[in-house]
N, C-alpha and C positions, 0 to 999 in steps of 0.2 A: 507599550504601556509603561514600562520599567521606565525607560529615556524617555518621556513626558515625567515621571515622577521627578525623575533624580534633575530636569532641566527646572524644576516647580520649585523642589527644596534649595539647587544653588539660587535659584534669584531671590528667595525669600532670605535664606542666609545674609546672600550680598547686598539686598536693599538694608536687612537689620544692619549689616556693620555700614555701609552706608550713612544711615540715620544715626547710628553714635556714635561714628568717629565725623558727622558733620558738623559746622561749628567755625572755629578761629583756629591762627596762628598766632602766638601770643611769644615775645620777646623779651631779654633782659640783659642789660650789658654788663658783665660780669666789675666789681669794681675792685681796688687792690686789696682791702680788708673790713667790708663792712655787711657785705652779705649774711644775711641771718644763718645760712643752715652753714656755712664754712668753709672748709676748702682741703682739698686733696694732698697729703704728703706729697712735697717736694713740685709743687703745683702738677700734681698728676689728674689729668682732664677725667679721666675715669673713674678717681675717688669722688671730685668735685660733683658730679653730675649723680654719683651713688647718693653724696649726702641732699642733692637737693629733690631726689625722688625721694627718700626718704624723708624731708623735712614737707615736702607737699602730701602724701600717706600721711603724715600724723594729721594735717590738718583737712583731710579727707577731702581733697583739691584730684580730680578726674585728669587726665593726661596722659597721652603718648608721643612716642617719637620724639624722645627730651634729647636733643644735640650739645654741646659747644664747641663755637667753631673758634679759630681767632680770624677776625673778619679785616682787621687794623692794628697798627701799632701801637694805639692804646696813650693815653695823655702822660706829658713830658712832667710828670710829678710826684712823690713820696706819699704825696698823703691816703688815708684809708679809702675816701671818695671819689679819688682816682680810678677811672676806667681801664680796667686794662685790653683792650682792645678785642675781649673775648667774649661773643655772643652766644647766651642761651637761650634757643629754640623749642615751643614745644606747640602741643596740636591740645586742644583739649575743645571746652563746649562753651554754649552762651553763657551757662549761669555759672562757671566761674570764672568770668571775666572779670566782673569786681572786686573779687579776691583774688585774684593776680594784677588787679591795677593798683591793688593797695600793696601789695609786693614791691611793685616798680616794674612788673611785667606793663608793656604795650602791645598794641592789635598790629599787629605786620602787615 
């Protein structure tokens, strides 16, 4: 009877995270200085990815699994709109998709 409970409460657990981590992949190419939330001392990917959880918390935007990779070498030029060939990954849900497509995030 115990192993019927405890098989009841992990499925119910695992369909609950299930159903809120299901959703989108939602992307954004890192650019050389125009990014709203900033960017990491010494381009350290670890600060860079602190300030953009935090700059998505202020605006109370749902999300896990925030990556960045460098995926490319990134565009041959100076200016701020410049890509630098480093992608930000993250998992979040349907309803904030639009407020991350107004970011510059896209659906992977």
């Amino acid at each position: 009877m115990k192993i019927i409970m405890l098989i009841a409460v992990a499925v119910f657990i695992f369909t609950g995270c299930v159903k809120k981590g299901a959703g989108l992949v939602m992307q954004y190419n890192q650019t050389a200085c125009t990014d709203k939330w900033g960017y990491g001392i010494a381009e350290n990917d670890e600060e860079t990815k602190a300030k953009l959880g935090i700059y998505l918390d202020s605006l109370n935007i749902a999300y896990s699994d925030l990556r960045l990779e460098k995926l490319n070498a990134g565009d041959q030029c100076d200016a701020c709109f410049c890509k630098t060939g480093k992608v930000f990954t993250l998992k979040t849900t349907i309803q904030y998709k639009n407020q991350l497509e107004a970011l510059g995030f896209k659906k992977k």
